[in-house]
N, C-alpha and C positions, 0 to 999 in steps of 0.2 A: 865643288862646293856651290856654284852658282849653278847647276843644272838643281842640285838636290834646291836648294831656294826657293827654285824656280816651281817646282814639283809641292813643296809645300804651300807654297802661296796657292798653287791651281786649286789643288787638296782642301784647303780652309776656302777658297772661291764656290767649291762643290757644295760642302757642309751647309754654308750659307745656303746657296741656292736650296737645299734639299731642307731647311730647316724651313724655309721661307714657302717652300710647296708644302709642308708638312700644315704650316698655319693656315696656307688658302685651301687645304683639301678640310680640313677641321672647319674654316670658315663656311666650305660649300657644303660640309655636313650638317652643321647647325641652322644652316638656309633649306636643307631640304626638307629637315625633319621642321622646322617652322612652316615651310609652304604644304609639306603631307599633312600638317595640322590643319591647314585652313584649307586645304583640298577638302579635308572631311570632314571642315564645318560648311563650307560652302557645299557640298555633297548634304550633306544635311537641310540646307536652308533650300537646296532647288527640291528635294524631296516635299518638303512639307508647302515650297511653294504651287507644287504639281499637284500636293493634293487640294491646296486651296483651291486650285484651278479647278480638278475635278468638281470639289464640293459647291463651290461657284456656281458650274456648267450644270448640274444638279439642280441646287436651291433655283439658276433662271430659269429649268426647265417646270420644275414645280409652279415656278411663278406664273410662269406663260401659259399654263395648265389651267392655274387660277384666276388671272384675266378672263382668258378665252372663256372658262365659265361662269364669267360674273359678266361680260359681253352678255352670252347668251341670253343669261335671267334678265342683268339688268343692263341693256344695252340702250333703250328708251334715254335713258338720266346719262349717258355718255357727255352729249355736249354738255348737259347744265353745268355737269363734273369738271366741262375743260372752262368753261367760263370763269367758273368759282376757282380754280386753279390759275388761273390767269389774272383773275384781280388778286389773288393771293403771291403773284410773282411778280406780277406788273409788267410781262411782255408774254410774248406766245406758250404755252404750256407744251413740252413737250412730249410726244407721242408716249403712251405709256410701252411699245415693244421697241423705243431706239435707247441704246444703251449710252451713255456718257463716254466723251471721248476724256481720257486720265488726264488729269492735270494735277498741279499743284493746287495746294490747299486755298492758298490768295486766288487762284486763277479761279476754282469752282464756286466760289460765291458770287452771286448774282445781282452785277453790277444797279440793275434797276429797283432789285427790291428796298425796302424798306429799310433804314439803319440797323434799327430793332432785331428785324427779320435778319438780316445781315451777319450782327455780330453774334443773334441767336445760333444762326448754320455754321458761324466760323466755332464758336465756343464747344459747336458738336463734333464738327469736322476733327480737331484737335483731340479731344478726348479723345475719338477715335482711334486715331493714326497713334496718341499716346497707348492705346489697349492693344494695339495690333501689334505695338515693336513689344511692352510687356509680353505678351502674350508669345510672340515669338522667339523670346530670349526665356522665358519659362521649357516652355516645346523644347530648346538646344540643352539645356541643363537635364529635361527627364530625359531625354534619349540620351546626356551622358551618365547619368545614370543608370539608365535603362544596359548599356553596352559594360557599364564596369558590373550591372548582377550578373549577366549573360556568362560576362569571362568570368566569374566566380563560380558559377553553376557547374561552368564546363570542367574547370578546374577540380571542381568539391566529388560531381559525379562521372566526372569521362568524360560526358556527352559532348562529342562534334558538332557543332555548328558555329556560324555565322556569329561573330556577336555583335559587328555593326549592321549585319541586315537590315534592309527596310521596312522590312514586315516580320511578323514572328510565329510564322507558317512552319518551321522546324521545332519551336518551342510547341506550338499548337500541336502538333501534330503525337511529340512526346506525350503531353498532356491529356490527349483521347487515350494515346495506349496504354497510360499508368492507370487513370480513369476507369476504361471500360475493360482493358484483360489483367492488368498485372495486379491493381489493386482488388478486385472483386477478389482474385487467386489468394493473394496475401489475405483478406478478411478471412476466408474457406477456412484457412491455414491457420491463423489465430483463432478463430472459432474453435475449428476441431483441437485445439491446442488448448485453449480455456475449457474445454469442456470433461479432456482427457485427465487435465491438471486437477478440475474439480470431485471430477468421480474419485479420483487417486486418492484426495484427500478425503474423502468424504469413507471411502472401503479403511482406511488406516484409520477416520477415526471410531469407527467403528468396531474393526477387529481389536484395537486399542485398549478401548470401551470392557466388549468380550472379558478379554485376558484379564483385567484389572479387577473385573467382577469376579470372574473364577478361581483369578489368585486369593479374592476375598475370600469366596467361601472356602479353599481350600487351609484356609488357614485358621479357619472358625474349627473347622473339624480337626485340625490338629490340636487344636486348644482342645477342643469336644472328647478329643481320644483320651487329652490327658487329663481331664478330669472325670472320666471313666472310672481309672484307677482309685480317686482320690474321694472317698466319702465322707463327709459333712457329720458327721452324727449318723441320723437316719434320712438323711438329705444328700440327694446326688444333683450337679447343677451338670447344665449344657445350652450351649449359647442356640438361638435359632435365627437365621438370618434367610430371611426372603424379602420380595420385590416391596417397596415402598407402595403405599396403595394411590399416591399421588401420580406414581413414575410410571405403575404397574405396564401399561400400553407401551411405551418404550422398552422398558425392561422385556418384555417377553419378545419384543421385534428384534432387540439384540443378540438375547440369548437361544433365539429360533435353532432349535439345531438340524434345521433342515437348510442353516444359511451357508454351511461352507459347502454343501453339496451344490451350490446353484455355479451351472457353467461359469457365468461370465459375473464378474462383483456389480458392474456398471449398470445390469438389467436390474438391480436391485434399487434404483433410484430413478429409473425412467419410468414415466408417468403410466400407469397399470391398474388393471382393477383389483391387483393382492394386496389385502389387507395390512398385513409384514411393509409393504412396500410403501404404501401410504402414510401408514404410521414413521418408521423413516425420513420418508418428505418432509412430514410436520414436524420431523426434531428439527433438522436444517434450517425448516421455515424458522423458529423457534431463536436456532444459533446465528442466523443471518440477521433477519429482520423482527426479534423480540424484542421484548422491551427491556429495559436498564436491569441490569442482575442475571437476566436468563442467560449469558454466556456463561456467568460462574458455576449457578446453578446446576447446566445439562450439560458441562463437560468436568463435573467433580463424581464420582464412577459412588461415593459414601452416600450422596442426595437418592442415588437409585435404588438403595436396600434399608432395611427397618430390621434393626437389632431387638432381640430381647432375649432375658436368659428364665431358663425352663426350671424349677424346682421340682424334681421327684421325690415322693418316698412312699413309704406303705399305705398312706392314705389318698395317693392320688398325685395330680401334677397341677401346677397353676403357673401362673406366670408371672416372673417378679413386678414388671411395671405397672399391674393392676391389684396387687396387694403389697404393696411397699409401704403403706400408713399401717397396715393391721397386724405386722410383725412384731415381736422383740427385739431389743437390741440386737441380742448375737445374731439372730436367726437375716435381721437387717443389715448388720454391717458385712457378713460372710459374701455375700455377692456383690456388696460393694467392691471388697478387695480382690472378688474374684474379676471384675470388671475393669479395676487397675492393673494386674497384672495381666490381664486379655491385652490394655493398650500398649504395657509397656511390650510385651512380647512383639507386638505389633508392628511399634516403633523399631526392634532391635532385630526385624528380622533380618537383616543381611547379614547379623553374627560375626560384623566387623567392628563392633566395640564393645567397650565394657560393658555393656546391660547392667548398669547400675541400676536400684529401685533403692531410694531411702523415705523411711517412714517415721513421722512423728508419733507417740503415743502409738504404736502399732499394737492391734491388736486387743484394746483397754475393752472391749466388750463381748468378748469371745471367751468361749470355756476353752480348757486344754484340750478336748479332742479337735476341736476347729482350730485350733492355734499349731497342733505337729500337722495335722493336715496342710493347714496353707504353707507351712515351711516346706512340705515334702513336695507340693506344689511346686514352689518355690524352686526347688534343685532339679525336679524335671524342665522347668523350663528355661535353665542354664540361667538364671542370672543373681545376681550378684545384689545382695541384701543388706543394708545398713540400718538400722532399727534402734527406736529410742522407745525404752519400754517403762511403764513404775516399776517397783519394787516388787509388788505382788506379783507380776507377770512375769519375771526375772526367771522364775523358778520351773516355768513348762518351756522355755524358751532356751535354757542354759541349756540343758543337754543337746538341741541341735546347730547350734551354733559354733563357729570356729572360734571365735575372740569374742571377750564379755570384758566391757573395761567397766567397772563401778567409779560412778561418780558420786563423793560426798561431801559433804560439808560442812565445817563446824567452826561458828562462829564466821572468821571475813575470810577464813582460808577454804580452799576448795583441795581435793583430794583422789585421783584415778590412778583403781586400782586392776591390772586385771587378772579375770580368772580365767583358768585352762579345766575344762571339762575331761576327767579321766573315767572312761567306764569303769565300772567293776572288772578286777581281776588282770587288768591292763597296768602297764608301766606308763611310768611318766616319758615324755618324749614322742609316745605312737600317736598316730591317726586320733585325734580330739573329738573330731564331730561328723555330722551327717550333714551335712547344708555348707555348702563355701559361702559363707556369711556372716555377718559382723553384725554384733548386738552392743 
């Protein structure tokens, strides 16, 4: 039992001791990293003293330059100069090439001169020496500065170097090579890249353009087909759509049909003596840098073509927009609604919705052959009819209709009633009408 005792007590002696080096080794580490501190501010302070040194040995040699050439010119007025220097100090003027031996600030004023003079040189002296410690406690701050961007650079891009260097000859030296090779490369690169990016855009919005126009006309002439069929009385209509006379110069550059044959899309916009090409230019010029509206304007495909609808019959053709005041009603309202149902077909061409078309008073000025016409119209272009008609119009209108509800009224009551159109010779319950549409 006293040996084990003996063995603990050494045991907790160790501990101690080991706890005790554990604090002086901790001690001597927060000693070193304190003295590596002021190693590398004192590192610092002889650096920027070496270069005062330098700049020093510099500025005296400047100086001694500028003596020696002011000697030469004016070397005559030397003594008068040490005279007048001398009643100015009140004892021997000294040589203008022997330098001051360093003293303290009390020690370099000059005991003989004048109070004035005196407290004037200490009042300077002081500033001084106040500017020079500013100034060199500024210096220790930018260069820690200067070392915390370094290690951030190095951190942010890779780049190896130095970050307490004393010069920034690795920084420099990066800086010519992003400078004069890597950046010029990268501009090339973005160049050829904005320019790749702008042709791209510019061939889309064009062929764009193209398509939207062609889908145009392609759909005038399907309208145009189907009022082929559908005769007016002694009147056939058909829409005519060509180039706007404003756009016309664009329009023909678009629609060039010598334009998908050209090799490359991009030679279509680089500067040329083709005409096609030029015009081109000047839409861009136009969409880039026009003035307020012209983006609306040259990128809406309806601003580039001029609608009008053609009247035929046996006595010749005219064109609705220029005799529109010197018609009759019927003869006036028949291509109105033939120009309503042009938009709505327009609007319903994806033929993914109801194609609804409802009409007020439809038809109030239209004889019965123009009235089954626009109905038959009407069901060739699939859509879908709801129509409020008088009473007198009831009656060319009822036979192609699917559902006819009468509304009337008498007195405060009101009254709908409807009627089912049955041909002749047909049962009730069959096929009612010719037009999927509601009157």
């Amino acid at each position: 039992m006293l040996l084990s005792s003996d063995l603990y007590k050494e045991l907790e002696r160790l501990e101690a001791d080991y706890r005790g080096w554990r604090k002086e080794e901790q001690k001597l580490k927060e000693e070193n990293a304190e003295w590596t501190k002021k190693a590398s501010e004192l590192k610092v302070l002889r650096d920027h003293a070496e270069a005062d040194v330098r700049t020093a040995k510099e500025a005296l040699e400047q100086a001694t330059a500028v003596v020696s050439e002011w000697l030469s010119a004016y070397g005559a007025y030397v003594d008068t100069a040490r005279e007048r220097l001398k009643e100015a100090w009140g004892e021997e003027a000294p040589s203008p090439f022997q330098a001051p031996e360093p003293s303290p600030a009390s020690a370099r004023r000059p005991e003989t001169a004048t109070p004035a003079l005196q407290e004037t040189l200490a009042r300077k002296i002081d500033n001084w020496e106040n500017n020079r410690r500013g100034n060199l406690t500024r210096s220790v701050q930018a260069f820690q500065e200067l070392v915390r961007q370094r290690t951030e650079y190095n951190l942010t891009y890779g780049f190896v170097a130095p970050a307490d260097a004393p010069d920034n000859a690795a920084f420099d030296r990066l800086f010519e090579q992003l400078e004069q090779v890597d950046l010029p490369a990268y501009r090339e690169k973005a160049e050829a890249a904005r320019r790749q990016s702008e042709e791209e855009f510019k061939a889309s919005f064009v062929f764009q353009l193209r398509e939207a126009l062609q889908a145009a006309k392609s759909e005038f002439e399907e309208l145009n087909y189907a009022l082929r069929h559908f005769p007016f009385s002694d009147d056939r209509y058909a829409f005519e759509v060509k180039a706007h006379p404003r756009m016309k110069a664009f329009y023909d550059a678009v629609m060039d049909p010598f334009l998908l044959e050209r090799d490359e899309v991009p030679s279509l916009f680089a500067p040329s003596e083709d005409e096609r090409a030029q015009v081109l230019a000047g839409l861009f010029e136009r969409l880039v840098r026009g003035e307020e509206g012209d983006l609306e304007t040259f990128t809406n495909y309806q601003n580039y073509l001029d609608f009008d609808l053609v009247i035929s019959n046996s006595a010749g053709s005219y064109r609705f927009s220029k005799y529109l005041r010197e018609k009759s009603g019927g003869e006036t309202q028949t291509p109105f609604y033939i120009a309503i149902l042009a938009s709505f077909y327009h609007l319903y061409r994806s033929r993914k919705t109801l194609r609804l078309v409802v009409f007020d008073e439809a038809f109030n000025k239209m004889d019965e052959a123009r009235i089954e016409a626009s109905l038959k119209l009407i069901k060739q272009l699939e859509l879908q009819l709801i129509a409020v008609a008088p009473d007198e119009k009831m009656q060319h209108m009822f036979p192609h209709m699917t559902t006819t509800l009468v509304v009337s009224r008498v007195g405060y009551r009101s009254f709908v009633d409807p009627l089912f159109y049955v041909p002749a010779g047909e049962a009730a319950g069959d096929d009612r009408g010719e037009v999927d549409a509601d009157e």
